[in-house]
N, C-alpha and C positions, 0 to 999 in steps of 0.2 A: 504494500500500500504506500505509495508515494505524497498524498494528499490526504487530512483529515475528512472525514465523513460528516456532510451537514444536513443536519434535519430542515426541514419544513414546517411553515405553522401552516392548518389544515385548512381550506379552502370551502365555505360552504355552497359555492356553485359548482364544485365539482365531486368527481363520486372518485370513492375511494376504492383502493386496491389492497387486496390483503394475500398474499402467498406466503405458503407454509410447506413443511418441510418436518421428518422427522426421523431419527438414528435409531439405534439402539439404547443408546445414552441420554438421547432427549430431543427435546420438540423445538421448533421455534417458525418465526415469522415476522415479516416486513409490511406494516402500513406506508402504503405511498398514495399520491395522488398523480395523475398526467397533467402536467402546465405546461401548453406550449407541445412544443416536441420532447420533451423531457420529464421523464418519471421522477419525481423527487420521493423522496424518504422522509416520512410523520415520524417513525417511531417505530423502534423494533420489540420485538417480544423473545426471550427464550424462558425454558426451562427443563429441569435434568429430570429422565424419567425415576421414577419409584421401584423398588425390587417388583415389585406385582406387576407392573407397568413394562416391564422389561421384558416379562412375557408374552406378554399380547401381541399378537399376528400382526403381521406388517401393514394389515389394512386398520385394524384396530391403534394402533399406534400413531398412524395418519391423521386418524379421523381427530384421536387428542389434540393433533399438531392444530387441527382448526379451530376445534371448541374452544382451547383453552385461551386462547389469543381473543377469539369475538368474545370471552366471560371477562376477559383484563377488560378489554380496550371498549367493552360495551357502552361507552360514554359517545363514541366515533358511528358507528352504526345503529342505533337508537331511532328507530321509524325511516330507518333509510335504506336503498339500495345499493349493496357494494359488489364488486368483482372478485372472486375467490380464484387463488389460481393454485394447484396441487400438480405435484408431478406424478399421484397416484393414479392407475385409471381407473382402479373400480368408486373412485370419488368423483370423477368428474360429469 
């Protein structure tokens, strides 16, 4: 990484972006919005899975990567329409 990482303050004309992602070790995810031609970055989310959590099938483990970002960031999507994007296919 050559250049620091800047967030965005959230845009209420525009609709938000949420992708998500998740290991064996844990979940995470990136709120952005599109301005312009350029995706900016709101705010990231992670966190490390749980021993029980570490079990669960790779689709089950995905599906955390999502919930648990839209139950943080529930403040962002609150009566609104957002874009989800997963690298999983049986989510999409």
């Amino acid at each position: 990484m050559t250049t620091s990482p800047v967030l965005t303050y959230p845009r209420s004309d525009k609709e938000f972006i949420l992708d998500t992602d998740a290991s064996n070790e844990g979940a995470g995810a990136v709120l952005s919005q599109k301005i312009g031609n350029e995706e900016c970055v709101i705010t990231y989310f992670s966190r490390s899975l749980g021993k029980p959590e570490r079990n669960y099938c790779a689709t089950r483990k995905e599906l955390l990567a999502v919930v648990k970002p839209i139950e943080h960031l529930n403040h962002y999507f609150y009566g609104r329409k957002f874009l989800l994007r997963t690298d999983h296919a049986s989510l999409r």
